[in-house]
C-alpha positions as CSV (number, residue, x, y, z in Angstrom):
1,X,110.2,101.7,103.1
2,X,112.2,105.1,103.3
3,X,110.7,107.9,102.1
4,X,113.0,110.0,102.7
5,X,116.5,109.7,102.3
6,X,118.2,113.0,104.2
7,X,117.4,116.5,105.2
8,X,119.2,119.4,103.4
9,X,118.2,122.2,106.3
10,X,114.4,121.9,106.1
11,X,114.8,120.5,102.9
12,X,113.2,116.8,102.6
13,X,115.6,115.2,99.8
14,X,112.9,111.7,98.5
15,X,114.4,109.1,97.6
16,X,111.9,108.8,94.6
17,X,113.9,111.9,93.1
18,X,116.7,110.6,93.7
19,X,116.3,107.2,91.9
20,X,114.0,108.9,89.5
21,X,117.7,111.7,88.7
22,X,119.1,108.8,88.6
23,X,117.2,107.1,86.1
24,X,117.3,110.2,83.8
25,X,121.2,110.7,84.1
26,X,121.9,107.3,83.4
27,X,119.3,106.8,80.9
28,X,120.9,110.1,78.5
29,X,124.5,108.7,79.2
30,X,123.5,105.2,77.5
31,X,121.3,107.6,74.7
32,X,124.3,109.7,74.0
33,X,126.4,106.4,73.4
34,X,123.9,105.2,70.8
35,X,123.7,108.9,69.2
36,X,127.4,109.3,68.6
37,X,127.2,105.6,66.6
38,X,124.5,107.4,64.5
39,X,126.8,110.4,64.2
40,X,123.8,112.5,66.0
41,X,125.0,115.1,68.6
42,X,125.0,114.3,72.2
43,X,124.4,117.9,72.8
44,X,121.2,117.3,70.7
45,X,120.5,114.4,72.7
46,X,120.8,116.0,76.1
47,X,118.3,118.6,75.0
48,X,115.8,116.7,74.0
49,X,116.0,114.9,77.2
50,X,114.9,118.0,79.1
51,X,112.0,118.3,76.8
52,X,111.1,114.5,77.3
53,X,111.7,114.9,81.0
54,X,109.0,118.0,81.6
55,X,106.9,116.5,79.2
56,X,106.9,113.1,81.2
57,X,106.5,114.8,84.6
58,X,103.5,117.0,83.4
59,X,101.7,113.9,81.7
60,X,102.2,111.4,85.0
61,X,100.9,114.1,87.3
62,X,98.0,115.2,84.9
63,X,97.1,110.9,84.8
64,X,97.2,110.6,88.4
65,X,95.0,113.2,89.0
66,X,92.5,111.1,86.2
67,X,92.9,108.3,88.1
68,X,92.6,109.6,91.4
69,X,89.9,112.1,91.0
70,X,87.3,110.7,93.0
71,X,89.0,109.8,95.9
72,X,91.4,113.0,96.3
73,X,90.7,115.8,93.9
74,X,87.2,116.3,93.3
75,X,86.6,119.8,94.3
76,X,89.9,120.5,94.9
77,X,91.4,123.9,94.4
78,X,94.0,123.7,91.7
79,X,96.9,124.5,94.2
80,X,96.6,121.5,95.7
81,X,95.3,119.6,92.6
82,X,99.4,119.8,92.3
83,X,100.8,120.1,95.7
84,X,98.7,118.1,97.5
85,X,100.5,115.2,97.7
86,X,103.2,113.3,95.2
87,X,101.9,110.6,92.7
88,X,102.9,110.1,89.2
89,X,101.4,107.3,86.6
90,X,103.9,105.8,83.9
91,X,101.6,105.7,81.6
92,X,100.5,109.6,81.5
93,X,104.4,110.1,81.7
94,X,104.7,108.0,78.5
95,X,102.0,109.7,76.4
96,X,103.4,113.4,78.1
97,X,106.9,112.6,77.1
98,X,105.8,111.6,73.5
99,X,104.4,114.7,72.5
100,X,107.1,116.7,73.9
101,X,109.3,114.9,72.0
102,X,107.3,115.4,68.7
103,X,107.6,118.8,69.4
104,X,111.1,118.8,69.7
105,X,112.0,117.0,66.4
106,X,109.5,119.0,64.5
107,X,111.6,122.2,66.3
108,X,114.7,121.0,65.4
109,X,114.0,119.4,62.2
110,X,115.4,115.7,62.9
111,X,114.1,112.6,61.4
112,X,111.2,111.9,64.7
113,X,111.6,107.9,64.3
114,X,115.4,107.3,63.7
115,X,115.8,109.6,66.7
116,X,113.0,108.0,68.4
117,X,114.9,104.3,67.8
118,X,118.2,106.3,69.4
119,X,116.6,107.4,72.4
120,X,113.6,104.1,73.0
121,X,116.2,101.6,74.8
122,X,117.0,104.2,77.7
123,X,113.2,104.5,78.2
124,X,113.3,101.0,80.2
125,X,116.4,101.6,81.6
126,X,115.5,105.0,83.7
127,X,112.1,103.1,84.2
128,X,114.0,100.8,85.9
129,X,115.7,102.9,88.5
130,X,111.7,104.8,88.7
131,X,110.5,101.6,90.1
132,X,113.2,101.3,92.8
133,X,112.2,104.4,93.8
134,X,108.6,103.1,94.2
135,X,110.1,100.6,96.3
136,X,111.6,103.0,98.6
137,X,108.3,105.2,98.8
138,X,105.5,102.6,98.9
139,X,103.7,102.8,96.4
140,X,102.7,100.8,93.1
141,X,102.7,97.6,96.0
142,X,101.4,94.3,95.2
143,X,99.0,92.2,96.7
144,X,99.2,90.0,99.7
145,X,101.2,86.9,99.1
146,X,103.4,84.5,100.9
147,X,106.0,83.5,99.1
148,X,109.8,84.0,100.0
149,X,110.5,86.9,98.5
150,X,107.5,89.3,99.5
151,X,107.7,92.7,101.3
152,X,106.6,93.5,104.1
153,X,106.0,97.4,104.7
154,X,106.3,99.0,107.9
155,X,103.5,100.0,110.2
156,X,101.7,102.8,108.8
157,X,102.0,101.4,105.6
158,X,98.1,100.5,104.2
159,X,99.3,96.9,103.8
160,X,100.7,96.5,107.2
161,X,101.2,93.7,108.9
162,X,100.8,91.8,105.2
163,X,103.4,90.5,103.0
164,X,102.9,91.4,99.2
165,X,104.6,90.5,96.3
166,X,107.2,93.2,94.9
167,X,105.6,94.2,92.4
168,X,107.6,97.0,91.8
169,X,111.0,94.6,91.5
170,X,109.5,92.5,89.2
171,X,108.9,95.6,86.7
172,X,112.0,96.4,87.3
173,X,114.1,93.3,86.6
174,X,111.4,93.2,83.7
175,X,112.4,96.7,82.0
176,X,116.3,96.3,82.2
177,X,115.4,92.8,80.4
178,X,113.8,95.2,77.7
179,X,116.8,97.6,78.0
180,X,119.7,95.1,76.8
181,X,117.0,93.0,74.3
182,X,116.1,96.3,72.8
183,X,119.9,97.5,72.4
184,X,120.5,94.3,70.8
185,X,117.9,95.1,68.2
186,X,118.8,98.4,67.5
187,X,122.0,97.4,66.3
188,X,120.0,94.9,63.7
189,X,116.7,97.4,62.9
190,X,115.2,97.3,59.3
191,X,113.8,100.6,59.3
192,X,113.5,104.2,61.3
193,X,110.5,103.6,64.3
194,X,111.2,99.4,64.4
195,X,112.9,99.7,68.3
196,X,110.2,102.3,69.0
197,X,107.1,100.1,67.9
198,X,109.0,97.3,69.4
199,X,109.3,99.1,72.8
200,X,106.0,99.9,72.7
201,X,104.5,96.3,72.1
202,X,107.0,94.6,74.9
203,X,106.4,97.2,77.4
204,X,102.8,97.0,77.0
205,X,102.6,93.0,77.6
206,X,104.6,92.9,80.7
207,X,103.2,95.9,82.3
208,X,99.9,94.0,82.1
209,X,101.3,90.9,83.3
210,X,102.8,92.7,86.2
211,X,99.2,94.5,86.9
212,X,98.4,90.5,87.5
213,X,100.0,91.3,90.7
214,X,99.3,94.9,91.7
215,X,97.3,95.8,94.8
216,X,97.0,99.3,95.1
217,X,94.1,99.8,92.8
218,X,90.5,101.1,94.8
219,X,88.3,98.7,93.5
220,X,86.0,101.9,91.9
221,X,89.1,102.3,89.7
222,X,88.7,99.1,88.3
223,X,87.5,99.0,84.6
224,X,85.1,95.9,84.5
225,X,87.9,93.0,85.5
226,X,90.9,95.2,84.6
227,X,93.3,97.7,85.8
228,X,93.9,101.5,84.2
229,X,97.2,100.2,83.6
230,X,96.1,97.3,81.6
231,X,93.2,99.4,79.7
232,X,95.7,101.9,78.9
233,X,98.5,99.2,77.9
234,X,96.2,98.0,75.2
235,X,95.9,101.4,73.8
236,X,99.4,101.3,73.5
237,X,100.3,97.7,72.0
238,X,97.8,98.8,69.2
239,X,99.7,102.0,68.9
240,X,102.8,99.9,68.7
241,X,101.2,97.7,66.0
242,X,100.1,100.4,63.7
243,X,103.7,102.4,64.0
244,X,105.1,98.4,63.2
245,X,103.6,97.8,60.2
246,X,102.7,101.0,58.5
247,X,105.9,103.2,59.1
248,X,108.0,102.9,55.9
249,X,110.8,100.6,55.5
250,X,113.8,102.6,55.2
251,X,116.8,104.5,57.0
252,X,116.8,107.5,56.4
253,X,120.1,109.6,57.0
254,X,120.5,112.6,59.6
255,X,120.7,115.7,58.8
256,X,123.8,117.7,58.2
257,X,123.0,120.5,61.6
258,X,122.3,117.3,63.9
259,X,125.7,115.6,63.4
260,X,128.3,116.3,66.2
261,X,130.5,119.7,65.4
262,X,133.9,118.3,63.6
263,X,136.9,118.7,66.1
């Protein structure tokens, strides 16, 4: 565990931002590929990233401080409701970055779900390189296991001297599974929203099987015998069977303004 991965001056430069840069860069690259087969402009692409990006940031931190009120935020002042230490849940970042891409297509006018199939296989993939991240910080850890390939965190760490299982690994081997399967599907979709509800359904289901081995959870967080993450994950495999069988079954075409300028 390295929190931190160099100084800039006083500057402390995380290696959570790092990956999570990371994630986002690489995750618009592969968007931008799929756009241009779509004849969507990258530049459109790229802008709606920083819309999803604000709007995921906002929603995570607003989540953890949900899930987290009792034990650090009750009566908190709202300056430190923000600063007073890092923490970010998926899940809030998921719902935060939805809306702010509704907003978007409704501002720009684009067909939400064929633009929603463009951009939902880079969703895993900057997940993925999130989750590293985790790794590096210590958080999202698993329980205490010994098998060959658990982690062992350094002193300080509130699993120290115990080995866990990597939770945060197994996610992430998980989502850039999801990355290439939903890739493959998107170039065999039967209709605008199918890689979206698809997304939504798969990454629901292994979240929850990867909650199986979470350990980071205070057990007043618990709801009944399940985590947030896995109440919350049902909320979303429903919302990904509605969107699978009651969007319409077509393609429709993009507009004229969202196609790349002619050379």
């Amino acid at each position: 565990m390295h929190p931190i991965a160099f100084h800039l001056g006083d500057l402390a430069v995380h290696w959570y931002g790092i990956f999570m840069a990371t994630g986002l860069l690489v995750g618009l690259w592969t968007a931008n590929r799929r756009a241009l087969r779509e004849n969507v402009s990258p530049e459109l692409v790229t802008d709606a990233g920083m819309w999803i990006m604000a709007g995921a940031v906002i929603g995570a931190r607003l989540f953890f401080i949900v899930t987290h009120w009792e034990q650090e935020f009750a009566g908190q002042p709202l300056s430190k409701m923000i600063f007073i230490r890092a923490g970010f849940v998926f899940y809030g970042g998921l719902i935060g970055a939805s809306l702010a891409f509704i907003l978007f297509t409704r501002k720009k006018k684009v067909s939400l779900w064929k633009f929603a199939d463009i951009m939902a296989p880079s969703v895993p993939l900057g997940h993925a390189f999130g989750r590293i991240g985790c790794v590096m910080t210590g958080c999202c850890h698993g329980k205490a296991c010994e098998l060959p390939w658990a982690i062992t965190y350094p002193d300080g760490h509130s699993t120290h001297p115990h080995a866990v299982h990597p939770t945060q690994i197994y996610e992430a081997i998980l989502l850039v599974g999801l990355y290439f399967f939903l890739i493959w599907l998107w170039k065999r979709k039967k209709f605008d929203g199918h890689v979206f509800s698809i997304y939504l359904l798969i990454y629901a289901c292994l979240r929850a099987f990867v909650e199986l081995f979470r350990g980071d959870y205070p057990k007043e967080n618990m709801i009944g015998l399940l985590t947030p993450g896995q109440v919350t994950g049902m909320v979303i495999f429903v919302t990904g069977l509605i969107l699978f069988f009651k969007l319409p079954r077509k393609l429709e075409k993009i507009p004229s303004e969202a196609k790349p300028n002619s050379p």
